[in-house]
N, C-alpha and C positions, 0 to 999 in steps of 0.2 A: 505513531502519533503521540504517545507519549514522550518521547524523546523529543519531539517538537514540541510540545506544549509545554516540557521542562525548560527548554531554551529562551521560545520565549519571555514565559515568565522572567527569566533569570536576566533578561538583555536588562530592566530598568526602563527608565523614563530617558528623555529626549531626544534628539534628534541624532544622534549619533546610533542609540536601540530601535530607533525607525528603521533607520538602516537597514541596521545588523536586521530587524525583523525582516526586512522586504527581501533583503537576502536571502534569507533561511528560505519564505516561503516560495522566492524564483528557484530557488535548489527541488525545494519539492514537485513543484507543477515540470521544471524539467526531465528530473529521473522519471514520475510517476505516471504524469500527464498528457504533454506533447505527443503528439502523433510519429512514433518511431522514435520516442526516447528510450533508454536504455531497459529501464523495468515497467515499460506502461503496463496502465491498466487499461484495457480496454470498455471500456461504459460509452453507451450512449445516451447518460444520464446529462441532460441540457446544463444542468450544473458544473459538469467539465466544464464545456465553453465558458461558460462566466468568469471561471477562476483564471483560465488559461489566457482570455482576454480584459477580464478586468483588476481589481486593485484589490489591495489588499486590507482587509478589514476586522482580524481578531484573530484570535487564538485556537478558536472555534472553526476558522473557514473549512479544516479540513474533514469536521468531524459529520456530516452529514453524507459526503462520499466515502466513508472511510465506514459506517454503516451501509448503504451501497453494496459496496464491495464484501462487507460480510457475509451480507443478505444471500448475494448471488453466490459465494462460495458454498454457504450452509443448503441453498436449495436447487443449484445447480450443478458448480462445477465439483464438491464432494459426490455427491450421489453418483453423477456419471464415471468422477472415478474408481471409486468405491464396486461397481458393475463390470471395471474394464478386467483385462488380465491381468494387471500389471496391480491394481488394488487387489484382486483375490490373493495374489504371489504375496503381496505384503502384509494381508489378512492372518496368512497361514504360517508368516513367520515368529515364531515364539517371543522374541524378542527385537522389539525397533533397530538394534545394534547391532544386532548378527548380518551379517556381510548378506548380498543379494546371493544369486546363483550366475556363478558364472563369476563372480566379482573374483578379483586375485588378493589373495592375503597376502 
């Protein structure tokens, strides 16, 4: 989001940085959003819908799902991983860099 929020900033005033904005944020509701786009998120935070069906309105739009999404990584999807086998394996590993097991150097 910060990358978007530099951008926009950066597009300026009129009708030509409208644009470019609606742009930028049709790029995000595609990769992020849409149902079967490339990196969704999956929410069913009513606030999706809104974005994916309506207009676009600040710089801001994205930052109430984009806490959302923190929310649920910090209280759900960390912890659950963090319990699997695959977070203990990474737990145990000394270093974030050191190749997995099994990995090929």
């Amino acid at each position: 989001m910060h990358a978007f929020h530099g951008r926009w900033e950066g597009y300026g005033a009129g009708e030509k940085a409208d644009a470019l904005r609606e742009n930028d944020a049709e790029g995000v509701i595609s990769e992020y959003l849409n149902e079967g786009s490339t990196h969704q998120v999956c929410m069913g935070d009513p606030r999706v819908k809104q974005l994916v069906e309506g207009s676009y309105t600040g710089v801001d739009m994205f930052d109430g799902l984009q806490a959302v999404v923190f929310a649920a990584l910090q209280l759900d999807a960390f912890p659950r991983f963090s319990e699997s086998a695959e977070g203990a394996e990474l737990a145990r590993r000394p270093a974030l860099t050191e190749p997995s097991r099994g990995a090929e150097a």
